[in-house]
C-alpha positions in Angstrom: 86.2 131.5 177.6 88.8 129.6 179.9 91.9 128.8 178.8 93.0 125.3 179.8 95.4 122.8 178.8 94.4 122.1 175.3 95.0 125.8 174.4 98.4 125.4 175.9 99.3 122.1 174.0 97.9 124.0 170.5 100.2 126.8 171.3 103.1 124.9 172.1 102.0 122.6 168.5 102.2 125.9 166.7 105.5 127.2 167.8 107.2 123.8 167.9 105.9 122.8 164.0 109.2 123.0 162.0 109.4 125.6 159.4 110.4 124.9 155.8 110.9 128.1 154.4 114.6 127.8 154.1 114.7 124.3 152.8 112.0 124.9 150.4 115.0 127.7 149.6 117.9 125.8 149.0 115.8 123.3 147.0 115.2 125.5 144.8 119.0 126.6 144.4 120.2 123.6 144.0 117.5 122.6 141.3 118.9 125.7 139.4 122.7 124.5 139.8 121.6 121.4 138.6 119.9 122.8 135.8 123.0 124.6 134.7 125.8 121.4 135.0 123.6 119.5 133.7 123.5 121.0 130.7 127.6 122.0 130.8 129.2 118.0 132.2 126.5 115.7 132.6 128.3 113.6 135.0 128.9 116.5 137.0 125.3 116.8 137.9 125.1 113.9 140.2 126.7 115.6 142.7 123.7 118.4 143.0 121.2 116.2 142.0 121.3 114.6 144.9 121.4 117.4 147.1 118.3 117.7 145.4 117.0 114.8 146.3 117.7 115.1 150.3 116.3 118.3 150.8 113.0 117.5 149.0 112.6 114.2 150.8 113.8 116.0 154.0 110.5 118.9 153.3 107.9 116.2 152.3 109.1 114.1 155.5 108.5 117.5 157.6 105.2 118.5 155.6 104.2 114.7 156.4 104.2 115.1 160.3 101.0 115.1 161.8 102.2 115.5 165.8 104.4 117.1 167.5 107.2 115.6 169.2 106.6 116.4 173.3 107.1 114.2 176.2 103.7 114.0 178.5 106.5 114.7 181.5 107.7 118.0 179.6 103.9 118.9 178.6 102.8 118.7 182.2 105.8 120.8 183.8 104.6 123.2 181.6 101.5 123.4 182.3 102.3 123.3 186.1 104.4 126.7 185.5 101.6 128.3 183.5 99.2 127.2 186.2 101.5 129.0 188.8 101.9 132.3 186.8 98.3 132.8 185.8 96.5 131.2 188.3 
């Protein structure tokens, strides 16, 4: 099998996707915290609620995505430079 330009492109999709691991994370921790001064000063709770609310519209918004953000120009000077290495 050759390896061509679309293979290059699905690796650079891969390694460029955003991971969500550690927002998924510190929604969780803040949900907790809420939780908690919510139940103690309910006024309080604003504060952490929307933290909450941030960081899950910030991991849908990254789940959402659907391409990758990559210039053509940048793609292609890429490509050139794995062209020159491997041949």
């Amino acid at each position: 099998m050759r390896w061509g330009a679309e293979h290059l492109y699905y690796e650079l999709a891969r390694r460029q996707r955003p991971k969500t691991g550690c927002a998924v994370s510190a929604l969780i921790f803040f949900s907790i915290i809420t939780l908690f001064v919510l139940i103690k000063v309910k006024w309080l709770a604003l504060i952490p609620l929307m933290v909450v609310i941030v960081l899950a519209r910030s991991v849908w918004r990254t789940k959402q995505r659907k391409f990758i953000l990559l210039e053509q120009k940048l793609f292609d000077s890429l490509l050139q430079t794995w062209v020159k290495a491997h041949g």
